[in-house]
Residue frames relative to the residue before (quaternion, step in Angstrom):
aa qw qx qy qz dx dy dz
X 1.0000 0.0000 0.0000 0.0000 0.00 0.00 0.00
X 0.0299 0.8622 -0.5056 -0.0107 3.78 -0.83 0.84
X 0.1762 -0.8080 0.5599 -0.0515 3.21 -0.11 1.72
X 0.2538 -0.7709 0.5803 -0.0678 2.99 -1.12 1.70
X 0.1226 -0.7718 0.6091 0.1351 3.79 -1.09 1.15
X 0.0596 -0.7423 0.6651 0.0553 3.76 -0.72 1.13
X 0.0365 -0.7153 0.6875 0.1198 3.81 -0.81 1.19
X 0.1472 -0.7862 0.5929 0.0932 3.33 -1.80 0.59
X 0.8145 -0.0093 -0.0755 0.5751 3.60 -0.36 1.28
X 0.6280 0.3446 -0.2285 0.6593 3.99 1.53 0.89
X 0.3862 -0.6588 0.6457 -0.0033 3.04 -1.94 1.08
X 0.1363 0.7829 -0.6001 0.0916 3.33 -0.32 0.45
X 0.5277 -0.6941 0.4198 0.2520 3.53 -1.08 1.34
X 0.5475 -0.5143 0.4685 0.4650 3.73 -1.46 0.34
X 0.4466 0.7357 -0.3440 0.3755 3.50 0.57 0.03
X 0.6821 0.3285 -0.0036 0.6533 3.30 1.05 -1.39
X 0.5993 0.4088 -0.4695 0.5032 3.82 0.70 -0.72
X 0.7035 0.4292 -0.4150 0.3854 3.64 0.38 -1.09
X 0.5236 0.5865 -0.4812 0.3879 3.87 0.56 -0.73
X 0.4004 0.8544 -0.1938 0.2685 3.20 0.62 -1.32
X 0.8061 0.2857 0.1773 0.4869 2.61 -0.59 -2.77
X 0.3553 0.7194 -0.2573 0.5385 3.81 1.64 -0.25
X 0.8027 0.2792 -0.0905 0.5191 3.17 -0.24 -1.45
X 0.6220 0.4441 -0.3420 0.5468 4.02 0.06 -1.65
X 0.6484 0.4378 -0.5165 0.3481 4.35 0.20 -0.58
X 0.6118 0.6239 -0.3281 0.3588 3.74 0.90 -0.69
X 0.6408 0.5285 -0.3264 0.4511 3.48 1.21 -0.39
X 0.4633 0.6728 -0.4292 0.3854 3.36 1.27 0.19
X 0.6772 0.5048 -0.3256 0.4250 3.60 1.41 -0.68
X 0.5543 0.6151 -0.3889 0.4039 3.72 1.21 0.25
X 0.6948 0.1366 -0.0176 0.7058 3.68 1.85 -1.17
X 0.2610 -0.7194 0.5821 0.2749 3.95 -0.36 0.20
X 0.6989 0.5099 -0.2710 0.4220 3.58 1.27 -1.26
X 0.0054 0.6184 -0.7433 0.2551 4.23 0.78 0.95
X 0.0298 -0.5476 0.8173 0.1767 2.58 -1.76 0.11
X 0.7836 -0.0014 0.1106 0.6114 3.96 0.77 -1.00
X 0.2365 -0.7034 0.6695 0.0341 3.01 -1.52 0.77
X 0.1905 0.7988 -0.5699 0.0269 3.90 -0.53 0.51
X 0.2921 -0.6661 0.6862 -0.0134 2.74 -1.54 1.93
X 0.1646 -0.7853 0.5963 -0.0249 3.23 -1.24 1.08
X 0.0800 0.8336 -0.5463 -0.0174 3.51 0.28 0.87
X 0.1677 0.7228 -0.6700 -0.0237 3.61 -1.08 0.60
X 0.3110 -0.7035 0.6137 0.1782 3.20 -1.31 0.63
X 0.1862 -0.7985 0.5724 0.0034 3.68 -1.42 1.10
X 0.7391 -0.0427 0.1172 0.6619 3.82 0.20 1.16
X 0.7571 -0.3934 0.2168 0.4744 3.46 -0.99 -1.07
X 0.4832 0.7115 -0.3248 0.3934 3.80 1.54 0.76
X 0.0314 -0.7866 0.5825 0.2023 3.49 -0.43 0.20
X 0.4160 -0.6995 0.5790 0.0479 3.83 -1.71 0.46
X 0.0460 -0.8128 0.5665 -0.1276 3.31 -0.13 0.90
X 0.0697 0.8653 -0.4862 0.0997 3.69 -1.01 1.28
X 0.1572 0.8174 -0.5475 -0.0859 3.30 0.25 0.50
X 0.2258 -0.6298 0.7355 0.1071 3.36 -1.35 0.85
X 0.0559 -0.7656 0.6401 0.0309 3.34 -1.56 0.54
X 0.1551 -0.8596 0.4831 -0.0615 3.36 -0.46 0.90
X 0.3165 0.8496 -0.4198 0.0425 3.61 -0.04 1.25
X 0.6781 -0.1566 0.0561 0.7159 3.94 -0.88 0.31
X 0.8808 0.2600 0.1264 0.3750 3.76 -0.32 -1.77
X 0.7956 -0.1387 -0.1873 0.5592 3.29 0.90 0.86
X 0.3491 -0.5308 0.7006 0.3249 3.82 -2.11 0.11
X 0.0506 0.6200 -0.7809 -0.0580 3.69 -1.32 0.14
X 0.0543 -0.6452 0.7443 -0.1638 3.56 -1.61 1.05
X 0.1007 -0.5627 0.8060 -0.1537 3.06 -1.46 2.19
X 0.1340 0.6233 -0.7661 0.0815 3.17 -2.26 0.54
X 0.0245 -0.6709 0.7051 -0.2282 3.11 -1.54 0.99
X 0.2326 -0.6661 0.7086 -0.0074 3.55 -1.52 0.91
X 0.1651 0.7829 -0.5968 0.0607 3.18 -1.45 0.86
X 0.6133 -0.5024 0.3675 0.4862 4.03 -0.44 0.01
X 0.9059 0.1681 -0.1803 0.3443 3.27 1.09 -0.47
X 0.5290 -0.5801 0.3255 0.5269 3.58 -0.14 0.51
X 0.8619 0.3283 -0.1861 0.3386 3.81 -0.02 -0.94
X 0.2044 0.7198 -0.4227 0.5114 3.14 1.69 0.21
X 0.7812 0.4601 -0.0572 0.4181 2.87 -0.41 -2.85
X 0.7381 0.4344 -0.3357 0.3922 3.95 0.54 -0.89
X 0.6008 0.4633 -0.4622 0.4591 3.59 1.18 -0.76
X 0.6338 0.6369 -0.3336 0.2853 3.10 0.59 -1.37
X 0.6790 0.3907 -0.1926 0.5909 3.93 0.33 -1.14
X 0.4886 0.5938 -0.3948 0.5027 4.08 0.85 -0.66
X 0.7509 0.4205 -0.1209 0.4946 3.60 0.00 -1.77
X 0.7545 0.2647 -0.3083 0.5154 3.89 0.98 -0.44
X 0.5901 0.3336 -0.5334 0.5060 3.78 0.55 0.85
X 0.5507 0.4763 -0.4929 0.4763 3.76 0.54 -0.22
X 0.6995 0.4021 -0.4366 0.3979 3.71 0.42 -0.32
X 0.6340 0.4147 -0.3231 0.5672 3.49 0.99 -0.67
X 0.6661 0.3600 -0.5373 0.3715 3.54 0.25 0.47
X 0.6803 0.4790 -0.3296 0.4462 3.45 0.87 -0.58
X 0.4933 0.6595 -0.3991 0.4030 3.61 1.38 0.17
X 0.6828 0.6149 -0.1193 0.3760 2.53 1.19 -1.19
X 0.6236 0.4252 -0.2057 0.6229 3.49 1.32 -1.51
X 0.6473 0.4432 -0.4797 0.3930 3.66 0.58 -0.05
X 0.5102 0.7405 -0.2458 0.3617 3.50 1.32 -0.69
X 0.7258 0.4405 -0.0576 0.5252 3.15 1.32 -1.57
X 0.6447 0.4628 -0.2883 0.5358 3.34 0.95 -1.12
X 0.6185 0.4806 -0.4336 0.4455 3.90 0.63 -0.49
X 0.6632 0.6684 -0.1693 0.2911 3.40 0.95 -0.69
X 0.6506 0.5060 -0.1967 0.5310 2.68 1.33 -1.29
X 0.8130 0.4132 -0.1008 0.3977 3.29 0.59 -1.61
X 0.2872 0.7920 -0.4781 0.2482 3.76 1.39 0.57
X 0.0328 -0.7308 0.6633 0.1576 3.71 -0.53 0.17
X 0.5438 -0.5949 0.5769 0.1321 3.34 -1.68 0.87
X 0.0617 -0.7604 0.6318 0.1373 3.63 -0.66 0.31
X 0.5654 -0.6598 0.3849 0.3112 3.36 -1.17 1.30
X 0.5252 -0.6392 0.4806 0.2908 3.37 -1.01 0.69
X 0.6353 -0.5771 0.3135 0.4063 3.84 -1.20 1.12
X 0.5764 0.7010 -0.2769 0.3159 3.20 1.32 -1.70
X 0.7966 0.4079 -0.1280 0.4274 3.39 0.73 -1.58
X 0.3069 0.7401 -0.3627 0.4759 3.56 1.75 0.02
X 0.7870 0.3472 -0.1544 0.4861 3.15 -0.01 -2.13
X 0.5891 0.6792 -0.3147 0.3042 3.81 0.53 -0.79
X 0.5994 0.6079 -0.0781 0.5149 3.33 1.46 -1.28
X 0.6384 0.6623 -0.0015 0.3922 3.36 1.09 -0.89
C-alpha cells in the first residue's frame, strides 16, 4: 500500500506527516486490496482542506472537509472514509453470505 502526502501553500513537520501516515495505515484493516491512499492537504487564508482519495483493486472512495484547524479537519474527513469503508464491507459481506430459502411451490412438489 503507498500512501502519498501532497501539501499546498503549508508546511507541516515530519512529526505530523508521520502521525498522519499512522492513522490513514489503519484503514487498511477495512479493505486489504488498497493499493494507495492520497491525502491532500492545502491550506486557504485561515482554512485548511483535507482529501483523502483511496484507490483499490475494486473500487475509488473520496472524503473532504474544511475546518480552522488542520487536525480537527483531518480527524474529521478520516472518521468519514472509515465509515464509508465499513459500509461498504458490510455491503459486500451481506452479499456474499445471503442464503436463498426454497420456494413454498417447490416444497409441496417434492412431496
Amino acid at each position: 500500500m503507498e500512501i502519498r502526502i501532497t501539501l499546498r501553500h503549508l508546511e507541516i513537520s515530519e512529526e505530523i506527516k508521520k502521525l498522519i501516515t499512522r492513522k490513514v495505515g489503519k484503514l487498511q484493516k477495512y479493505d486489504p486490496d488498497i493499493q494507495l491512499i492520497e491525502i491532500i492537504i492545502t491550506q486557504e487564508k485561515f482554512r485548511h482542506r483535507v482529501e483523502i482519495l483511496i484507490k483499490s483493486r475494486h473500487f475509488q472512495m473520496e472524503a473532504s472537509g474544511q475546518h480552522g484547524n488542520l487536525q480537527t479537519c483531518f480527524d474529521d474527513v478520516l472518521a468519514k472514509i472509515e465509515r464509508r469503508l465499513i459500509e461498504h464491507k458490510k455491503r459486500f459481506k451481506d452479499k456474499k453470505h445471503r442464503k436463498t430459502a426454497p420456494s413454498p411451490e417447490s416444497a409441496d412438489d417434492e412431496t
